[in-house]
C-alpha positions in Angstrom: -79.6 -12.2 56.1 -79.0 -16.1 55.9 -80.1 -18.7 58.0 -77.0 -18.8 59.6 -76.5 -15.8 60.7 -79.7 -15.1 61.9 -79.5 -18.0 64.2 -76.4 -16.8 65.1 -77.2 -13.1 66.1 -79.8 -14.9 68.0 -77.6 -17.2 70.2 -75.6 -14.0 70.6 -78.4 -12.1 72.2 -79.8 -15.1 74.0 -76.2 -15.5 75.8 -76.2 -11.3 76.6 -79.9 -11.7 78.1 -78.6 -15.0 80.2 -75.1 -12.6 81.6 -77.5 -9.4 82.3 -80.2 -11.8 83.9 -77.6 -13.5 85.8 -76.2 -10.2 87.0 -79.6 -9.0 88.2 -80.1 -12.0 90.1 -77.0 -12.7 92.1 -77.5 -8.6 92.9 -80.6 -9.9 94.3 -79.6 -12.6 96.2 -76.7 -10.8 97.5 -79.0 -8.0 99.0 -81.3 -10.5 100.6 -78.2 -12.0 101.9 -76.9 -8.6 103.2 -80.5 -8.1 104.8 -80.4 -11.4 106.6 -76.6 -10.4 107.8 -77.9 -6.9 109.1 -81.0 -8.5 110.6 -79.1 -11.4 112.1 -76.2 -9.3 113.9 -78.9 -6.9 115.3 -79.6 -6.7 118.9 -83.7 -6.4 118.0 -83.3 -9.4 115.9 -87.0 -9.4 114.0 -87.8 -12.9 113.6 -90.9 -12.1 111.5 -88.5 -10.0 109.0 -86.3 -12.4 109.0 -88.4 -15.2 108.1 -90.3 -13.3 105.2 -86.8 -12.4 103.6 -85.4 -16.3 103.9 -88.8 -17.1 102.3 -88.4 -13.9 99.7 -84.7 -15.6 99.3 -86.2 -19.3 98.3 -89.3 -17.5 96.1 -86.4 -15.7 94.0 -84.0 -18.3 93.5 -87.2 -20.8 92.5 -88.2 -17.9 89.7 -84.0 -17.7 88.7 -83.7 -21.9 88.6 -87.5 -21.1 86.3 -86.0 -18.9 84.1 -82.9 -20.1 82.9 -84.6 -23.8 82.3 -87.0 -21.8 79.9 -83.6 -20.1 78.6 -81.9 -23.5 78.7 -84.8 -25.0 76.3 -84.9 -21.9 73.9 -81.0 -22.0 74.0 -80.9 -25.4 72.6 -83.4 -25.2 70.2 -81.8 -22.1 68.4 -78.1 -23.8 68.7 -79.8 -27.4 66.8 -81.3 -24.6 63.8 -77.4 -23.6 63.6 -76.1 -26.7 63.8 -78.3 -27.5 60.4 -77.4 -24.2 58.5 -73.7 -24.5 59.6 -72.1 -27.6 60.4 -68.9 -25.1 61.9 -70.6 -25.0 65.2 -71.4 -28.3 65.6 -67.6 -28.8 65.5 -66.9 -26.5 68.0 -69.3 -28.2 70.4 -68.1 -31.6 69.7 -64.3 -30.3 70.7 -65.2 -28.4 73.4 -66.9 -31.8 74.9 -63.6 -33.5 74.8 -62.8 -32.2 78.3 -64.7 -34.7 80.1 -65.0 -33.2 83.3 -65.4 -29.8 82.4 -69.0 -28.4 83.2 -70.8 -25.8 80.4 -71.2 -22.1 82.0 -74.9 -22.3 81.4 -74.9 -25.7 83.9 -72.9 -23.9 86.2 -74.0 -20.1 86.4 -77.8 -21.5 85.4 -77.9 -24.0 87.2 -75.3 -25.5 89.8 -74.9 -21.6 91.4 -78.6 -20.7 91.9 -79.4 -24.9 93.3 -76.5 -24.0 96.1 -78.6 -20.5 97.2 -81.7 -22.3 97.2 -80.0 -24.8 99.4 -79.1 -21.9 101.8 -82.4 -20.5 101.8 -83.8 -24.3 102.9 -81.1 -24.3 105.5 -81.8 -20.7 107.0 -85.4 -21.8 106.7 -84.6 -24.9 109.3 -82.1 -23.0 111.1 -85.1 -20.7 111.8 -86.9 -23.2 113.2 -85.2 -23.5 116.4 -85.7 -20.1 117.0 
């Protein structure tokens, strides 16, 4: 097997790990989310629980926002070794950057999706302040 298409069995399984990884963490987040709804609409309404799973909510999305940096940096090391064992790639990239205001996937699944949760989690942290 060449160069090329190691590299490029490699970007393949890198961009499966980032979709199952991805899956397992909006699951996450959306049970968390369910918790806080079940917690919230509860006539008990335990404060301590609640705070421990908007804390639980930040620690995970922190660990997700971790992860897919270190995916991010691998990603792009693996796609430059393609780009120099097949300049076919490198085309591709360069065309699919002529939609200027189109964000990547990886920016917006990686990055963008898990930043907004973590924002939620701040805000549910402040909102539990005035408890």
């Amino acid at each position: 097997m060449g160069d090329k298409d190691w590299y490029w069995d490699w970007i393949k399984h890198e961009g499966n790990v980032f979709n199952a990884r991805g899956n397992f963490f909006l699951v996450a987040e959306s049970m968390l989310l369910l918790a806080v709804t079940a917690l919230a609409s509860s006539s008990s309404k335990p404060l301590s629980l609640l705070l421990f799973i908007y804390i639980a909510g930040a620690f995970v999305t922190l660990i997700w926002l971790y992860v897919n940096g270190k995916h991010r940096k691998t990603q792009t090391i693996i796609v430059q070794k393609l780009e120099d064992s097949d300049g076919r790639y490198k085309d591709i990239k360069v065309k699919s950057r002529e939609c200027p205001w189109c964000i990547a996937n990886h920016t917006m699944m990686g990055f963008i999706l898990p930043l907004g949760l973590l924002a939620l989690w701040i805000t549910l942290l402040i909102w539990f302040r005035k408890f």
